[in-house]
C-alpha positions as CSV (number, residue, x, y, z in Angstrom):
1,X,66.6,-14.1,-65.6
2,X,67.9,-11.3,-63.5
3,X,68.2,-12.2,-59.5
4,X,65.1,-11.0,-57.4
5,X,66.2,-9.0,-54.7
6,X,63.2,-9.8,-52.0
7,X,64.5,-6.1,-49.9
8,X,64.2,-4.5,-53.2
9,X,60.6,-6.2,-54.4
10,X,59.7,-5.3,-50.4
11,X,61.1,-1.2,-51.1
12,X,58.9,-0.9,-54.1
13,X,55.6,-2.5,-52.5
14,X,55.6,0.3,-49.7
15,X,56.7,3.4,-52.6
16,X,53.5,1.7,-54.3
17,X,51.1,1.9,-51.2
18,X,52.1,5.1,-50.5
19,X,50.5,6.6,-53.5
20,X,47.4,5.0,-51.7
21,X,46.1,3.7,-55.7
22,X,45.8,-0.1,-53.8
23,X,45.2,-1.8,-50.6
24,X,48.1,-3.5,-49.4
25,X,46.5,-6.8,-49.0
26,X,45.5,-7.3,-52.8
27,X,48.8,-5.3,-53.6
28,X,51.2,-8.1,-51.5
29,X,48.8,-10.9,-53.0
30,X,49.7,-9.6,-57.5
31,X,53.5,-9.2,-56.5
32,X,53.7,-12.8,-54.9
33,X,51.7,-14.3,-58.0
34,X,54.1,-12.3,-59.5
35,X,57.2,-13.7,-57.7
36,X,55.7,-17.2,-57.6
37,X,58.7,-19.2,-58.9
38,X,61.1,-17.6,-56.0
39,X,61.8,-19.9,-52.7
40,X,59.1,-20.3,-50.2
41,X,61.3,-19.0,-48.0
42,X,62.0,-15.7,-50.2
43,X,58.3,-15.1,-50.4
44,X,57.7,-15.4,-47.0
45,X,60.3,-12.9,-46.0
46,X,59.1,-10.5,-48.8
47,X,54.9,-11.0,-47.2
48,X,56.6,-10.9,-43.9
49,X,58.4,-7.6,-43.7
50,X,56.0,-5.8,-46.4
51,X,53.0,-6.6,-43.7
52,X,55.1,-5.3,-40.7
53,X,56.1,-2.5,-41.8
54,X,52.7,-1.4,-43.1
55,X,51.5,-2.8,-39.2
56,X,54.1,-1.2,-36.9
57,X,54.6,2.2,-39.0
58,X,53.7,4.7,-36.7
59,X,56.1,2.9,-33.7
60,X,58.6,2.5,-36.7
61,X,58.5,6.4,-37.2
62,X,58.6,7.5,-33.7
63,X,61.6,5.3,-33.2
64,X,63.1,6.4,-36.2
65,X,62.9,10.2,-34.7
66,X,64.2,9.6,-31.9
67,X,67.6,8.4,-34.1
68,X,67.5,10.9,-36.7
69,X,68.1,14.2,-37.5
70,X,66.0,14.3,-40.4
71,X,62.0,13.1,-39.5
72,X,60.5,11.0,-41.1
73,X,58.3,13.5,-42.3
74,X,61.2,14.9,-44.4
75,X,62.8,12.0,-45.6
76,X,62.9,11.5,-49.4
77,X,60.3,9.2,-50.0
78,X,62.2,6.4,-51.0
79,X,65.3,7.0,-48.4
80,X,61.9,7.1,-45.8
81,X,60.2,3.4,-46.5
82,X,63.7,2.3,-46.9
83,X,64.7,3.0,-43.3
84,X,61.4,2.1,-42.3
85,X,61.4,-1.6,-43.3
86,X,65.0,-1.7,-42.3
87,X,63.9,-0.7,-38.8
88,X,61.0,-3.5,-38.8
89,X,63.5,-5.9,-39.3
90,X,66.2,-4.5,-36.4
91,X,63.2,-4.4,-34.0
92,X,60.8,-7.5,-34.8
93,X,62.8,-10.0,-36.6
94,X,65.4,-11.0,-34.2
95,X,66.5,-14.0,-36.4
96,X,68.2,-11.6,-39.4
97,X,71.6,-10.0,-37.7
98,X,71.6,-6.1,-37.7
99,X,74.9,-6.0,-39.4
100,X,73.0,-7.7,-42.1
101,X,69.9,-5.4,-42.4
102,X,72.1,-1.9,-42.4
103,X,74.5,-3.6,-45.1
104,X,72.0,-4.4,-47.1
105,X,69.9,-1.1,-46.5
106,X,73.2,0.6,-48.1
107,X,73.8,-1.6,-50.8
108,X,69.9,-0.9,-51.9
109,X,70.5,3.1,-51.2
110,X,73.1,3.0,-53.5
111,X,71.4,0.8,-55.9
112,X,68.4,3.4,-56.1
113,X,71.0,6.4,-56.7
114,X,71.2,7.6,-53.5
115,X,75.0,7.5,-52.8
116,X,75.0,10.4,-51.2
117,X,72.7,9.2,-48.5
118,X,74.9,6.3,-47.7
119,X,76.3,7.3,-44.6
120,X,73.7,8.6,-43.5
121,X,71.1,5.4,-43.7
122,X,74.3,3.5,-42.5
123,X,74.7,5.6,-39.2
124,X,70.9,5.8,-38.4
125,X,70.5,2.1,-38.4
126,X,73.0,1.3,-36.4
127,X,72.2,3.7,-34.0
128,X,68.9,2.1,-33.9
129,X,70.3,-1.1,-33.9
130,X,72.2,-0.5,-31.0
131,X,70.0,1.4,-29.0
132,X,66.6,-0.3,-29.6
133,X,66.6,-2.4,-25.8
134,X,66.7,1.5,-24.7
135,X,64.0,3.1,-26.8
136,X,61.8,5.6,-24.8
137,X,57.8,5.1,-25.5
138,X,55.4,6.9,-23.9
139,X,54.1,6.6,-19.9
140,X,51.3,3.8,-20.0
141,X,50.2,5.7,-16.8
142,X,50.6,9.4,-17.6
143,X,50.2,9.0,-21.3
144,X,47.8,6.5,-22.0
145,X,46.1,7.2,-25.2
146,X,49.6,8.2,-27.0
147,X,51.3,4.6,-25.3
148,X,48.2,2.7,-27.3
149,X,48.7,4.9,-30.2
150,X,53.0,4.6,-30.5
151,X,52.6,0.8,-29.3
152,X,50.0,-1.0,-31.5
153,X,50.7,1.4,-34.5
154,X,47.3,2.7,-34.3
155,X,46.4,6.5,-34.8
156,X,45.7,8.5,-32.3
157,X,42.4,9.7,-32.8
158,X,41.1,5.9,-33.6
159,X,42.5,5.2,-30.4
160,X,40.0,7.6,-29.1
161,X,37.5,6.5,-31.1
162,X,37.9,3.1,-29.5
163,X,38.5,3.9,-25.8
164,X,34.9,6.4,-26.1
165,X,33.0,3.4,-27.6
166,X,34.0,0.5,-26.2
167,X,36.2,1.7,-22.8
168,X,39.9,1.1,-22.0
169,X,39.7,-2.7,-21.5
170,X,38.3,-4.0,-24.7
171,X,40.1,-1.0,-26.6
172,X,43.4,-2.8,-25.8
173,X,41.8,-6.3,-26.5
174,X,40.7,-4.7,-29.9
175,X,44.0,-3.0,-30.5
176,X,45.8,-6.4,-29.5
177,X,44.0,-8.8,-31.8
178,X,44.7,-6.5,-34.5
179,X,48.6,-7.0,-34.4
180,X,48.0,-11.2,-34.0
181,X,49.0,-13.2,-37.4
182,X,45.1,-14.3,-37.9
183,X,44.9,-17.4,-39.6
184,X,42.7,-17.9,-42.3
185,X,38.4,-18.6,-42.3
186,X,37.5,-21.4,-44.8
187,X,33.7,-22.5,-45.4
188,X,33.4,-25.8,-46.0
189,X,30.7,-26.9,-48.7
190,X,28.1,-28.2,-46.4
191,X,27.7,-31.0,-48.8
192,X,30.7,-32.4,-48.0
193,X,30.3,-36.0,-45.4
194,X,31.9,-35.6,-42.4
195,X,34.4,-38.6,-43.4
196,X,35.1,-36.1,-46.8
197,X,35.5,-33.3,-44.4
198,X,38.4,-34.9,-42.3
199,X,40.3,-36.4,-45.3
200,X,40.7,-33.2,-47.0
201,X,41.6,-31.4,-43.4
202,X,44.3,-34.9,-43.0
203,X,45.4,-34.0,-46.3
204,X,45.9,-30.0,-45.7
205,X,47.8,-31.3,-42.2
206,X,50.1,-33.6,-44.4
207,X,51.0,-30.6,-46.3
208,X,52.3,-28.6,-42.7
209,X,49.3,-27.0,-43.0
210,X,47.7,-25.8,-39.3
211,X,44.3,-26.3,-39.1
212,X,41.8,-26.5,-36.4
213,X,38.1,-26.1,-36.1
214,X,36.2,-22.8,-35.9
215,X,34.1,-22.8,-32.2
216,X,31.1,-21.0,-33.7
217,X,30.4,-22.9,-36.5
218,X,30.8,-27.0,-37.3
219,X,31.5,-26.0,-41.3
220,X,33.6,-23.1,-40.0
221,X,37.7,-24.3,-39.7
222,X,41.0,-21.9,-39.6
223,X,44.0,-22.3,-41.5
224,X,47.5,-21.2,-40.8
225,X,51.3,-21.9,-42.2
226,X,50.4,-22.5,-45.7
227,X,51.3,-21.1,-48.7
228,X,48.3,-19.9,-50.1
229,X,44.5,-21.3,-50.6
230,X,45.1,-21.8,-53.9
231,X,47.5,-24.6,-53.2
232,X,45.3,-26.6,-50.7
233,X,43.6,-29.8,-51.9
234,X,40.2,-29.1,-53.0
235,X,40.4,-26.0,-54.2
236,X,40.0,-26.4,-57.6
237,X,37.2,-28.9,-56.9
238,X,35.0,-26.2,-55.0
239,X,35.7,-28.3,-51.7
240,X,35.8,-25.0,-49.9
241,X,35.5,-21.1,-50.0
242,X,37.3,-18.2,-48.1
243,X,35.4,-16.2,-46.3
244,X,35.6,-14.7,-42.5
245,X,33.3,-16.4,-39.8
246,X,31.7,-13.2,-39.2
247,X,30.5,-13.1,-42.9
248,X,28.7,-16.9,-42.7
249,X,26.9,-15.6,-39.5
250,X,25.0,-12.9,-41.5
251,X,23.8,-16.2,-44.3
252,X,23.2,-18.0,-40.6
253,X,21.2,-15.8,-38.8
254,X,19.2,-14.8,-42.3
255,X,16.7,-17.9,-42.1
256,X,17.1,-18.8,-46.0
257,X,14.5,-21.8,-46.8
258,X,14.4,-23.9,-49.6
259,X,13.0,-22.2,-52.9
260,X,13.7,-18.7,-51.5
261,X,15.0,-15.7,-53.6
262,X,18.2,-14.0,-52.2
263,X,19.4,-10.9,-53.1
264,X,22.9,-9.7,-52.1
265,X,23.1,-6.0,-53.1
266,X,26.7,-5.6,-52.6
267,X,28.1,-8.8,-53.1
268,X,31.7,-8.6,-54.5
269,X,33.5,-10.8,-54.2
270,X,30.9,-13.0,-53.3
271,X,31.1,-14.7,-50.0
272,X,27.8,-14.4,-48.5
273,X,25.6,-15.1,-51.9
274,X,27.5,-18.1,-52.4
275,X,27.1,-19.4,-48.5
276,X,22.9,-18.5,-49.5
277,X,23.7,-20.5,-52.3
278,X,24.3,-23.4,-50.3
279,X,22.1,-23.5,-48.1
280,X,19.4,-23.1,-50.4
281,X,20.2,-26.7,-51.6
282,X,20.2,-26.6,-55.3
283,X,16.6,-24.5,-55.4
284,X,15.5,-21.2,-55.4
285,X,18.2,-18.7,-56.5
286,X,20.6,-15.8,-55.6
287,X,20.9,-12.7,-57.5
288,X,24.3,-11.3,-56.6
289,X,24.8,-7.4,-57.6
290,X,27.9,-5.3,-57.7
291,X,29.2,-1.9,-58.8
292,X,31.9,-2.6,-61.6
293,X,32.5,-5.4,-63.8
294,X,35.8,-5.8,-61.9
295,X,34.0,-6.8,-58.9
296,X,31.5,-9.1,-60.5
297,X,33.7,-10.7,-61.9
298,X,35.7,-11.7,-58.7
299,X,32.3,-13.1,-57.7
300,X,31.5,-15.3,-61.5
301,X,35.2,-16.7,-60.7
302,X,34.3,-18.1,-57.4
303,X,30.6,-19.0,-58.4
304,X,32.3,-21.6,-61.2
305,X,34.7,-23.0,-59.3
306,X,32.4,-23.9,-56.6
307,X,29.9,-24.9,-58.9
308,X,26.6,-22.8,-58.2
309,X,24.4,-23.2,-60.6
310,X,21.3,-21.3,-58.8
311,X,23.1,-18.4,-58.9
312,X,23.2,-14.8,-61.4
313,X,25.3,-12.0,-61.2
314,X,25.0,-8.8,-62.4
315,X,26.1,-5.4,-62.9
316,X,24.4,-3.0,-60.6
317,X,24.5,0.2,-58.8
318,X,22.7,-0.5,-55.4
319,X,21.9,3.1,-55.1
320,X,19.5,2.9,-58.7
321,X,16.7,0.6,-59.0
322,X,16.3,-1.8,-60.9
323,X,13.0,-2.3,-61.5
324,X,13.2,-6.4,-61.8
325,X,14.5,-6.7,-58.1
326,X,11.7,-4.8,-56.6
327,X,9.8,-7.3,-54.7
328,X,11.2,-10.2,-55.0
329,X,13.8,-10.8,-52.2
330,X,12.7,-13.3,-49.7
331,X,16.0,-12.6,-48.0
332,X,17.4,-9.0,-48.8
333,X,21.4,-9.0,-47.9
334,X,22.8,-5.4,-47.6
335,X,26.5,-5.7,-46.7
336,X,27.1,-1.6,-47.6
337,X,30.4,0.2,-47.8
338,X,31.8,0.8,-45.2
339,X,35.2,2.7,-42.7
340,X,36.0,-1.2,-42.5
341,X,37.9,-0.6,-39.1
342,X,36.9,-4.3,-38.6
343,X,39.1,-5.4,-40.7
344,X,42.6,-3.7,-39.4
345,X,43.8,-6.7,-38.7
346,X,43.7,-8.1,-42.2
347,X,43.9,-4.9,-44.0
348,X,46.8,-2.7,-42.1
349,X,46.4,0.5,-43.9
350,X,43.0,1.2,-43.4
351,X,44.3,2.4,-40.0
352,X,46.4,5.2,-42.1
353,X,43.2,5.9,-44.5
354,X,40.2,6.6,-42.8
355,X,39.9,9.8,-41.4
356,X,36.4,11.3,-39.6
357,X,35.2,13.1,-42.1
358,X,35.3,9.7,-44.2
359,X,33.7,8.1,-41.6
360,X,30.8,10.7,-41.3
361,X,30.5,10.9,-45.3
362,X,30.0,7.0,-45.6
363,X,26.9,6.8,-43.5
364,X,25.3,8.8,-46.2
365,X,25.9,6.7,-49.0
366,X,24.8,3.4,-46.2
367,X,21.2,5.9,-46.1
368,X,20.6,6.1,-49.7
369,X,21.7,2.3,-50.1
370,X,19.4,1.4,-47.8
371,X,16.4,3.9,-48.8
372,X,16.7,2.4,-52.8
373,X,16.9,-1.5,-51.9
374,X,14.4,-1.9,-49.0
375,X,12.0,-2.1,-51.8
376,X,13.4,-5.2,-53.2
377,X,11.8,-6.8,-50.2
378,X,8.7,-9.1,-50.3
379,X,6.3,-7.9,-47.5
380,X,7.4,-10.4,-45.0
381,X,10.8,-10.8,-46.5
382,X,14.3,-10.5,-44.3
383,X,16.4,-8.0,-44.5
384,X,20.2,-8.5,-43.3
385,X,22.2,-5.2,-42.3
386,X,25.8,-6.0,-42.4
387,X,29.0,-4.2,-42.0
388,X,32.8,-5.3,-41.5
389,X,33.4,-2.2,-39.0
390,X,32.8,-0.8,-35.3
391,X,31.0,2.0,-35.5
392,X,28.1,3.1,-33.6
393,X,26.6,5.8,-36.4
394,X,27.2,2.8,-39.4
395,X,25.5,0.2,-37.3
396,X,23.9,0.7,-33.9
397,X,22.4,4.3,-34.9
398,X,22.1,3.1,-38.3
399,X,20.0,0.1,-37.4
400,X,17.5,2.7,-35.8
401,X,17.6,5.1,-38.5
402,X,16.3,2.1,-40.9
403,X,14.0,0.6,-38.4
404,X,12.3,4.2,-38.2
405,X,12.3,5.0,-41.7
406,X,11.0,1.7,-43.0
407,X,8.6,0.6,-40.2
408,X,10.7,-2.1,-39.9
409,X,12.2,-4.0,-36.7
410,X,15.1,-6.0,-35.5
411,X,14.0,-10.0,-34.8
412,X,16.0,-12.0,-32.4
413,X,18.5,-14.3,-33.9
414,X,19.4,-16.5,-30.9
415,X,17.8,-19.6,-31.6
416,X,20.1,-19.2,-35.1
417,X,23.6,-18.3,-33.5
418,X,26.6,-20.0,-32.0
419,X,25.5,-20.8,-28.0
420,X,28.6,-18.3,-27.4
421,X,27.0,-15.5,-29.2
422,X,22.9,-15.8,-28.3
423,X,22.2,-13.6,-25.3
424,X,24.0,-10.8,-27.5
425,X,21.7,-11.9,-30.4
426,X,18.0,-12.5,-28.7
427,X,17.9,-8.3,-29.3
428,X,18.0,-8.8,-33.2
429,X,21.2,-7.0,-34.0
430,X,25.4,-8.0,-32.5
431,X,28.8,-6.5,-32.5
432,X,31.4,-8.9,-32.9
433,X,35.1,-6.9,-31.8
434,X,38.6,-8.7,-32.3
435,X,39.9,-10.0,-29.0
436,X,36.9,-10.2,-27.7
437,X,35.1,-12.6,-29.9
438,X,36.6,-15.4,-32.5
439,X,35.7,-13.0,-35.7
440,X,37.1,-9.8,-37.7
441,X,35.0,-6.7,-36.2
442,X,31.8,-6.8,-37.6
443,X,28.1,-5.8,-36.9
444,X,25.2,-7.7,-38.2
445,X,21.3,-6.9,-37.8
446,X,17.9,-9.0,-38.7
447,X,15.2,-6.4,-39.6
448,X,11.6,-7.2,-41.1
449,X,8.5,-5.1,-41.6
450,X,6.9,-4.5,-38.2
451,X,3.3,-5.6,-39.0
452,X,5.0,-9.5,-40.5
453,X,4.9,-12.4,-38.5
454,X,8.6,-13.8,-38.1
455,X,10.0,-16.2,-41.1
């Protein structure tokens, strides 16, 4: 077997995501199953710099003009991510030496058939490298937005976006979190004793494994320094699920009861209709719907392995009826498509994706979401609005929108929520931002019919 170069498998990860056909997240994940017999150490490096680079790019490029003749803009696409990862590592990973990274850089120039270029990826990166405690950013003072924009990678008109919304203070707390390694959300199956809880979390700490307990929820706990869920114990057994605090709040705040029938329109890859699963205790059932078989099949894996019998999934277009769901959804959970700038931190090149006009044109598909699976609910069922993102038209205004449309109205869900969180709850409906509170971005709304008593 031919030697894996981890700078090489790192070079063709970036030329991939720059066709934009994948997100980097599930991209990184296939290459490392891929590359699972290399060194942990190999791996690490290869998640490592991949992640940065796609995290820092836009400070990566205006560094990289600032050296260069050529812009980025210009470069040859290969010569381009090349000198970009390069520069990730001069800048952020102080333990590789310089020499190292340009040497290497040539080797794989020349490699790739770019002799030609040699000299010139040489005498930029050393130029960098000896000039980076020098580097010019913009004014924090006279410059403000392009400082955020150059500094935390993030574009300039989503810095905008951020600063109108939520002002300049939790802007910077949002645009901070996102650049933090976030560890990992785990649910553990509520069925586990609390004496089977800490023996599997002593096990996972035998195994170097950080873990410590979420504050919002007692099943709730974060994971860090390991090398993958997959390889903790109890996996295989169902002991646990991944899913993101801010997801088990929506399943928290819906009120499911014994013998209830949940409904998760958009369910992939199944979080949230597995957490209804749970609660409902063995009874009732969940009817978990998504678009392609791809996705409905990500949620059939994760039903098995955490063995949940009271759930079906099927096929289904949320925006067409089907006429067997219409009312029968004691709890309706509509977590719709959406920008996802929630999820930034977790997902880097969303940043780089969404544009305005993407942002405007999503809202329309959340309306006629929303306008075909209302009528799934029972007359004094629950309806729980969901998205992973921070935007006032996909949540706030779109909260209205429903509640106008559909007679319906938001219903407190303090006496449901973490202590931390209830005063933002009693109105029915919360924004949860990075930095500021112990979740990925996310919005979450209780809605009923206005002439129901509450569940």
């Amino acid at each position: 077997m031919a030697e894996i170069n981890g700078r090489e498998v790192v070079l063709d990860i970036l030329l991939e995501l720059a066709k934009e056909t994948e997100y980097s997240n599930i991209l990184i994940a296939a290459v490392l199953e891929k590359y699972d017999y290399l060194d942990g150490r190999e791996k690490a490096f290869i998640k490592r710099v991949s992640e940065g680079t796609i995290e820092r790019r836009i400070q990566i490029d205006y560094v990289l003009d600032q050296f260069s003749k050529v812009p980025v803009r210009k470069m040859k696409p290969l010569i381009r991510e090349l000198m970009r990862f390069s520069v990730y590592q001069i800048l952020f990973m102080e333990h590789i030496p310089d020499a190292a990274v340009c040497n290497e850089a040539v080797k794989l120039a020349k490699k790739r058939g770019f002799h030609s270029l040699q000299g010139y990826v040489n005498g930029v990166l050393r130029a960098v490298a000896r000039g980076k405690a020098q580097i010019r950013y913009p004014d924090r003072h006279t410059a403000y937005e392009a400082y955020l924009s150059v500094c935390y990678s993030m574009p300039l008109w989503l810095v905008g976006h951020f600063r109108h919304v939520y002002g300049d203070r939790q802007c910077e707390k949002i645009l901070e979190a996102f650049q933090q390694r976030g560890a990992v959300s785990l649910r553990l199956q509520e069925t586990l004793t609390p004496r089977e809880q800490e023996l599997l979390m002593a096990a996972w700490r035998q195994a170097g494994v950080d873990v410590r307990q979420h504050p919002y929820l007692p099943y709730a706990v974060a994971v860090q320094k390991t090398d993958g869920v997959r390889s903790l114990a109890g996996y295989r057994e169902g002991a646990f699920a991944v899913q993101d605090v801010s997801s088990m709040l929506v399943v928290e705040a819906a009120g499911i009861r014994p013998g209830d029938t949940v409904i998760d329109v958009c369910a992939a890859p199944g979080g949230k209709a597995l957490h209804a699963a749970a609660k409902l205790m063995g009874t009732g059932q969940v009817i978990a719907c998504d678009v392609t078989e791809y996705k409905t099949g990500k949620i059939e894996e994760n039903r098995e392995r955490l063995g949940m019998e009271n759930v079906s999934v099927r096929v289904r277009d949320a925006r067409i009826t089907d006429a067997s769901l219409v009312g029968q959804a004691d709890v309706l959970l509509a977590d719709v498509p959406c920008s996802g700038l929630g999820v930034i931190g977790r997902k880097q090149d969303i940043k780089y994706r969404v544009t305005r006009e993407s942002m405007e044109q999503i809202t329309v598909l959340q309306r006629e979401i929303i306008g075909n699976v209302v009528q799934y609910l029972k007359p004094d069922g629950v309806m729980m609005y969901s998205t992973c993102t921070m935007n006032p038209a996909e949540n706030e205004e779109m909260t209205a929108w429903i509640c106008e449309a559909y007679d319906m109205e938001t219903v407190s869900m303090a006496q449901v929520m973490p202590e931390e969180l209830r005063s933002e709850a009693e109105r029915g409906y919360i924004q949860l931002l990075p930095g500021v509170h112990s979740t990925d971005g996310f919005f979450l709304a209780r809605l009923r019919r206005r002439d129901m008593k509450q569940r």
